[in-house]
C-alpha positions as CSV (number, residue, x, y, z in Angstrom):
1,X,25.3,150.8,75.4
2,X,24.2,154.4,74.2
3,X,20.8,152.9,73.5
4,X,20.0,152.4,76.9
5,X,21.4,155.6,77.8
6,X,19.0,157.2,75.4
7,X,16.0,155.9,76.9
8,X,16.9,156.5,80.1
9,X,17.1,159.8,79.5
10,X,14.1,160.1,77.9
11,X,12.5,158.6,80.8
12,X,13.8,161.3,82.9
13,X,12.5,163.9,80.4
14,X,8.8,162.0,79.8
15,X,8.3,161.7,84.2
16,X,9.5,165.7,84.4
17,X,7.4,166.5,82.0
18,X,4.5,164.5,83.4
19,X,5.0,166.0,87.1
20,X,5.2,169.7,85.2
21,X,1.8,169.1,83.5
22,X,-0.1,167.5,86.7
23,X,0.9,170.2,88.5
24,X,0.4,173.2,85.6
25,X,3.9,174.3,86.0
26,X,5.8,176.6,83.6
27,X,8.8,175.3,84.8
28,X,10.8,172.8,82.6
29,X,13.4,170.9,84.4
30,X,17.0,170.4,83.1
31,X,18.8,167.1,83.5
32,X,22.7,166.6,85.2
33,X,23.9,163.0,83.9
34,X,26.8,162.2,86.6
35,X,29.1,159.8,87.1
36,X,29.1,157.9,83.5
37,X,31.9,155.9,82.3
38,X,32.8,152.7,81.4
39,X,34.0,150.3,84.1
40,X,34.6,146.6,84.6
41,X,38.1,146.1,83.6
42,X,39.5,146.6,87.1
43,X,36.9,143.9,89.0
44,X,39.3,141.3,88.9
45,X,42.5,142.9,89.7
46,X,41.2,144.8,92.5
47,X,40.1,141.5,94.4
48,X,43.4,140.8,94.8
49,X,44.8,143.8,96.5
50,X,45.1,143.2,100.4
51,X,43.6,144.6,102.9
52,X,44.6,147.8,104.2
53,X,47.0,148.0,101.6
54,X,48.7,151.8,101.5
55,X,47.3,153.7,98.3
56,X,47.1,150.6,95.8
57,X,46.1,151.0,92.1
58,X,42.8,150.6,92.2
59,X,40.1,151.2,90.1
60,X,43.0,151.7,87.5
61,X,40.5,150.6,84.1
62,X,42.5,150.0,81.0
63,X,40.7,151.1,78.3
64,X,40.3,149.7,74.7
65,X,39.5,150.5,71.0
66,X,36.6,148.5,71.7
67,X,35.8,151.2,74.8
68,X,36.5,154.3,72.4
69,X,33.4,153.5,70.7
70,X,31.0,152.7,73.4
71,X,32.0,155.9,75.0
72,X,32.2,157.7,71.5
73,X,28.2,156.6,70.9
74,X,27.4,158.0,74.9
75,X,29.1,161.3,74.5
76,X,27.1,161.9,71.0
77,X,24.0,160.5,73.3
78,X,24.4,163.5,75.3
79,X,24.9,166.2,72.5
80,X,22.2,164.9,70.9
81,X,20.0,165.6,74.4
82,X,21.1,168.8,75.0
83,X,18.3,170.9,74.8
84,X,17.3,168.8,78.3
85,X,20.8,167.7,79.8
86,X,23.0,170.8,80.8
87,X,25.3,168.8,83.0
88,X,27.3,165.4,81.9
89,X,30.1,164.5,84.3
90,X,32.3,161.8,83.3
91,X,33.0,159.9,86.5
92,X,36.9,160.5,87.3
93,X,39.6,162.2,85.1
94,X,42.8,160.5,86.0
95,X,44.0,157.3,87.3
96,X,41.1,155.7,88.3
97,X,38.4,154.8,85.4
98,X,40.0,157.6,83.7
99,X,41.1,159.0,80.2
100,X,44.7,160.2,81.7
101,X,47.2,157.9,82.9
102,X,50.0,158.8,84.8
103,X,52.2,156.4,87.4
104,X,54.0,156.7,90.7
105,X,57.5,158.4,89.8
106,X,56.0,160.6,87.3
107,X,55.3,160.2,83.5
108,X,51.9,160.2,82.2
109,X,49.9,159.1,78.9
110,X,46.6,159.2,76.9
111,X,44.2,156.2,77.6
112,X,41.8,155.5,74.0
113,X,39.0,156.7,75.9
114,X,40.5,160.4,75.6
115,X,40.0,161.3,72.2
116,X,36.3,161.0,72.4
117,X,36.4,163.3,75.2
118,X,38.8,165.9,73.2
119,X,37.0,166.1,70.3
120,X,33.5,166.6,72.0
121,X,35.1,169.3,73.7
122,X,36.6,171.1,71.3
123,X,34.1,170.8,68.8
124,X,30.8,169.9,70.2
125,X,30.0,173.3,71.4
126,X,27.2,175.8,70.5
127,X,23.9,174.0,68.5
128,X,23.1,170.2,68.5
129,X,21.6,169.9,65.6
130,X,18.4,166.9,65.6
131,X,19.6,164.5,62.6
132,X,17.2,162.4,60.5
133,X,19.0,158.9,60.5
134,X,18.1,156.3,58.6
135,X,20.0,153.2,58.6
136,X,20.3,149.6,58.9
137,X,20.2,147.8,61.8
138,X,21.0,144.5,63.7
139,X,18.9,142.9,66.6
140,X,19.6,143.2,70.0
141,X,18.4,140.9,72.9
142,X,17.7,143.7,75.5
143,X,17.3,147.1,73.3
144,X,15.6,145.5,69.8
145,X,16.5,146.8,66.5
146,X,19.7,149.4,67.2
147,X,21.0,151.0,64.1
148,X,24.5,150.4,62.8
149,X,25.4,154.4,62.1
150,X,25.3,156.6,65.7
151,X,25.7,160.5,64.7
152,X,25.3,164.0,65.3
153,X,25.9,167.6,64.7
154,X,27.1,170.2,66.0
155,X,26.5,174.1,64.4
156,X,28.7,176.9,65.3
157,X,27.0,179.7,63.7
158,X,29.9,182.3,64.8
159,X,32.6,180.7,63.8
160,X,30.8,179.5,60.4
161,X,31.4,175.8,61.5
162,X,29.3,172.3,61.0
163,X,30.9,169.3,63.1
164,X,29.8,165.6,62.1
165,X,30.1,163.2,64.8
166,X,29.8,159.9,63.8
167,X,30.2,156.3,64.9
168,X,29.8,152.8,62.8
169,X,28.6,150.0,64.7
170,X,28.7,146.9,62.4
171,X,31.8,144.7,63.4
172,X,31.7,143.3,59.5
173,X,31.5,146.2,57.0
174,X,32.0,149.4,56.8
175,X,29.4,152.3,55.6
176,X,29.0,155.3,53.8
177,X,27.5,158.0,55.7
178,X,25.7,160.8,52.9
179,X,24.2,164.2,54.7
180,X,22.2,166.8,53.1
181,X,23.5,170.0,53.3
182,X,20.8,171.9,51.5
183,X,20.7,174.8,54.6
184,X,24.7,174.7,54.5
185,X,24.8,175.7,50.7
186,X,28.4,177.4,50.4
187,X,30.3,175.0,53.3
188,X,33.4,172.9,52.3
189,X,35.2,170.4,54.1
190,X,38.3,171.4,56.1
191,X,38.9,168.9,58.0
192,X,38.3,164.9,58.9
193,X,39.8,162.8,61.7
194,X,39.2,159.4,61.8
195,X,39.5,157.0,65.0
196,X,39.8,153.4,64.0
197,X,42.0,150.2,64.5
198,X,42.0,147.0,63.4
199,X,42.3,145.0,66.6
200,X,39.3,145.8,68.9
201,X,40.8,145.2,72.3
202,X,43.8,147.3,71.2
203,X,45.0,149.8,73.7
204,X,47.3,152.2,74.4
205,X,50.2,152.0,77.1
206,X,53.2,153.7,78.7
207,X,55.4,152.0,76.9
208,X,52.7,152.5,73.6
209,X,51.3,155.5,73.9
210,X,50.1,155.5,69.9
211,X,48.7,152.5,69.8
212,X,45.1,153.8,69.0
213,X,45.2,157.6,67.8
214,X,43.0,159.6,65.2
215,X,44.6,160.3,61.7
216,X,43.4,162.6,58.9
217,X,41.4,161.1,55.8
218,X,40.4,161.5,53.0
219,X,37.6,159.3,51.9
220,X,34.9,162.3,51.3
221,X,33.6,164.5,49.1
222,X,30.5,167.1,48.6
223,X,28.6,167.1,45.7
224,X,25.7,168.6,43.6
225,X,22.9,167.4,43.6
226,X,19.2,168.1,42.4
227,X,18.2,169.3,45.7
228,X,21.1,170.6,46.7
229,X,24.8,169.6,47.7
230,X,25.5,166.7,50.1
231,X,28.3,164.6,51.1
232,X,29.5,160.9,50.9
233,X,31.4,159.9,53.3
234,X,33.1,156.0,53.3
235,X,34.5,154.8,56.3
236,X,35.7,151.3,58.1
237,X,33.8,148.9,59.8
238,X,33.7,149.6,63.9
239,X,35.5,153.7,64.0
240,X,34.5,156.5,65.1
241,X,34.8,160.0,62.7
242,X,34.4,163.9,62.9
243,X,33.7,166.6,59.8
244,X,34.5,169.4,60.4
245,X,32.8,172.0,57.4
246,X,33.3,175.5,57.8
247,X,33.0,178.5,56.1
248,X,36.4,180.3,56.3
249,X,39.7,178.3,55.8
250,X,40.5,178.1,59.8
251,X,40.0,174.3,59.8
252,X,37.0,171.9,59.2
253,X,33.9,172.2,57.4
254,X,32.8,175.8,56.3
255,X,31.5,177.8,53.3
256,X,33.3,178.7,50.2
């Protein structure tokens, strides 16, 4: 869960910083997060493969709707840690415990774990922004109270571009997610992709490569308000969604 990954790194950051003050250094250490995935799926199948076998499939993960979330809340875990981690490696690209399928004989497809990974890259890049979240939350037995909404922002100044990240945890309802965007006066929405589906272990396949994809939607607006404009943004129980606001018409969220 993307609560534990959190506090561990924040462990990491409190025991650098501890060794920098002890020993009145002026350096501050950065932080490379390698090797993170998801991975279980594979246990049991790869018991069975025989010793010595030539090249087997192994390690070969299939991944979930259920897994585009958990992954969704790690890779926001990172952006929002960005100041200290410079370096997050997700473990292997294709094939094994990977995003990208492709078999023996040729022909290749898009796991659900993918679109996480596309849309961080393409639009997490330039300034996390730190996000005041307040929300409601359910107990857990190893991390306590964890809140329902997971979210961040990224800022391309540049470009005139605000990204929303966001992620709903609660299995039951959905939420609405409203932002402030007094410092973001003249930005309009230009675009919204939502990731969502209503079967949790849903996943996609050679022979269904569609099976969990991100659509366009429309349930958001921006409005006036007293201390400034801000936006409401309703979406389903368990999905993961990205704002884009902008201020040019490119695409996204920008300025008017």
């Amino acid at each position: 869960m993307s609560v534990g990954m959190d506090a561990f790194i924040e462990e990491a950051i409190a025991t650098c910083d501890y060794v920098k003050a002890k020993n009145r250094s002026s350096k501050k250490m950065m932080l490379a997060f390698d090797e993170w995935n998801v991975w279980f799926h594979s246990n049991e199948d790869d018991r069975k493969i025989e010793p010595w076998s030539i090249a087997p499939p192994q390690l070969e993960d299939v991944y979930s709707f259920e897994d585009v979330l958990v992954v969704s809340c790690m890779l926001i875990s990172l952006i929002k840690h960005a100041d200290r981690v410079k370096i997050g490696c997700v473990a292997q690209l294709v094939n094994v415990i990977a995003p990208i399928m492709t078999p023996n004989g040729g022909g290749i497809h898009r796991q659900t774990i993918f679109y996480p990974y596309l849309h961080a890259s393409t639009y997490g890049r330039r300034i996390a922004l730190d996000l005041k979240i307040k929300s409601s939350t359910y107990e857990d037995s190893i991390f306590g109270q964890v809140p329902y909404l997971e979210s961040v922002a990224v800022w391309n100044p540049e470009a005139e571009k605000l990204t929303i990240f966001a992620v709903n945890r609660n299995l039951d309802q959905g939420v609405s997610l409203i932002g402030d965007l007094r410092d973001f006066e003249d930005y309009r929405i230009m675009s919204h992709t939502i990731l969502e589906h209503e079967n949790l272990k849903a996943f996609n396949s050679f022979d269904h490569p569609d099976e969990v994809k991100p659509h366009t939607y429309s349930g958001i607006e921006v409005k006036k308000w007293a201390t400034g404009r801000r936006f409401t943004q309703s979406f389903l129980e368990y999905c993961l969604t990205r704002t884009e606001q902008t201020l040019n018409s490119v695409t996204n969220l920008a300025p008017e």
